[in-house]
C-alpha angles and dihedrals in degrees: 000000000000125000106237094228089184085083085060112125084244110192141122122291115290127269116261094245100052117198113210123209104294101044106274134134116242113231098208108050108229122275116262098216117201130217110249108221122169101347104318147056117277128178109232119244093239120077093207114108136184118218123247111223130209094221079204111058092008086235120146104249106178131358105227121204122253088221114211119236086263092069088047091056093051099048084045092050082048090057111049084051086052087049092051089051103042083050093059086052120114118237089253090053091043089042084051097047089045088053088049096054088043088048095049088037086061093042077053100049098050097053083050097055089043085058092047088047087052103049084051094055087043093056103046091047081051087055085244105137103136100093088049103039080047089047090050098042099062084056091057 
């Protein structure tokens, strides 16, 4: 199935000052976040931007790129060179690489269980229990 990108929050990048639902001011501006495209950062060629949203505060987060056909076609063109090259790897440097990205999954993981263990503090000490009673209770 597609994503239908035409319902994208498409604008500019954000002020500098946010303001997030309720009226206040957001002390830490948004996140610009970058396409990575053969090995580095690159802006897109486009200003328009989609909001990245925190489900959990429904706070914007981080502002991605709508990148233009032309990115596409660059990350495209990236790709089919890193193909080439991964295709010319021994089995002990793809082994390597694959023990890397398991490695840096796992790193991932861990600081993503540490932010679900947090909102879940936050919430019981809230008094917002709720989600998580609700959550519990299906599982019996």
């Amino acid at each position: 199935m597609n994503p239908d990108y035409s319902r994208q929050d498409r604008r500019p990048a954000p002020p500098s000052s946010p303001v997030v639902p309720g009226g206040s001011v957001n002390a830490t501006p948004p996140r610009a976040l970058r396409n990575f495209v053969d090995g580095e950062y690159r802006d897109p060629r486009s200003e328009l931007r989609s909001d990245v949203v925190d489900p959990t505060t429904a706070r914007v987060i981080a502002t991605a790129p709508v990148s233009s056909a032309e990115d596409v076609d660059d990350a495209f063109r990236a790709a089919a060179r890193a193909e080439g090259r991964w295709r010319d790897t021994t089995p002990a440097e793809r082994q390597l690489a694959l023990l890397r990205l398991a490695d840096a999954d796992q790193v991932l993981l861990a600081k993503l269980a540490l932010r679900d263990q947090t909102e879940l503090a936050r919430q019981l000490a809230a008094g917002e229990r709720s989600l998580p009673q609700a959550w519990l209770s299906e599982r019996g």
